[in-house]
C-alpha positions in Angstrom: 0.0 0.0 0.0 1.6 3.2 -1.3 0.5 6.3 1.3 1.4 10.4 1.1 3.2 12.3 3.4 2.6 15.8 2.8 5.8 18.6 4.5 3.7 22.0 5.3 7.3 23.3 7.1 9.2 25.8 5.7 12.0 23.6 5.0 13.2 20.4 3.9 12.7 17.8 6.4 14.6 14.2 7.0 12.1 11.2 8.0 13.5 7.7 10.2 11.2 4.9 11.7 11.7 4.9 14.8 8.4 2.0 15.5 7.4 -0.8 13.1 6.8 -4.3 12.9 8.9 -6.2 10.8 7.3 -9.0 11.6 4.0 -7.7 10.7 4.9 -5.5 7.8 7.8 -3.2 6.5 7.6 0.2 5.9 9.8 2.6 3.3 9.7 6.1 3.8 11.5 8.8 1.5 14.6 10.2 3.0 13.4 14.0 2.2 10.6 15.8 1.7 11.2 19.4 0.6 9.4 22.0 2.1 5.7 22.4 0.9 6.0 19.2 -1.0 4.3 15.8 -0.9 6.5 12.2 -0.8 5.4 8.7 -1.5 5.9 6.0 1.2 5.0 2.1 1.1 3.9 -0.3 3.6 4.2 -4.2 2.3 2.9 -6.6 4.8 4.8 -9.9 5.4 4.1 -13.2 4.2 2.9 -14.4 8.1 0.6 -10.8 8.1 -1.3 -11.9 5.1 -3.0 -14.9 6.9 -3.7 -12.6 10.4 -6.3 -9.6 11.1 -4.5 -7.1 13.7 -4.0 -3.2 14.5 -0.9 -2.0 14.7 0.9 1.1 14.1 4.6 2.2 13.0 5.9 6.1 14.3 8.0 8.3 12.4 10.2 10.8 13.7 11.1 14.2 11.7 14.0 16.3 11.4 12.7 19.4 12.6 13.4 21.5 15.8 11.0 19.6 17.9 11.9 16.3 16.8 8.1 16.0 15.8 7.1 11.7 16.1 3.8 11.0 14.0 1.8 7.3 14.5 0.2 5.9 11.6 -2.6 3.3 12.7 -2.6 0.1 10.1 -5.6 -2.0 10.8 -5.6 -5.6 8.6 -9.5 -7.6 8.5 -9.8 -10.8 7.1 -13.9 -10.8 5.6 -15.1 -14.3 5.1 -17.4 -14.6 2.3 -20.7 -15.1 3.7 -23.1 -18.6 2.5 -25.1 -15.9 0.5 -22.2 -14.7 -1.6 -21.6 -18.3 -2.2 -24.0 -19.1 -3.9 -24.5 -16.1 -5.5 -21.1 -17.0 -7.1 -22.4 -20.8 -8.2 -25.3 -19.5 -9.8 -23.5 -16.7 -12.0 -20.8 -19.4 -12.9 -18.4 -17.4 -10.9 
């Protein structure tokens, strides 16, 4: 899953994971963000996560003066298809 991180400083900032699961999932974040503008990051889940429902969360830290940490919440549900759905796919030939 690809996510934006948006800097609304006035300068360039540095990001670092400083909280993650690597069990769970990984995450990359760009190593700057310049000020005003917007950066890609990705979160991949693991192999293990696929099978699992959880919530977690993984914290970054910025660069700036204050040292600013941010927690992203990542919540994984597993849906079972329900009887109804099924059967709904037998009949369509699905």
């Amino acid at each position: 899953m690809r996510f934006t991180i948006t800097n609304v400083s006035d300068s360039t900032v540095s990001l670092t994971l400083v909280a993650g699961l690597p069990g769970t999932f990984d995450v990359e974040l760009p190593e700057k963000i310049e000020a005003g503008k917007s950066a890609s990051g990705k979160l991949t889940l693991t192999a293990e996560a696929l099978e699992t429902k959880f919530e977690k969360s993984f914290t970054i830290q910025v660069d700036d003066e204050k040292k600013s940490r941010f927690t992203v919440p990542v919540k994984r549900s597993i849906k079972k298809p329900t009887a109804a759905s099924q059967a709904g796919k037998h009949e369509s030939g699905g």
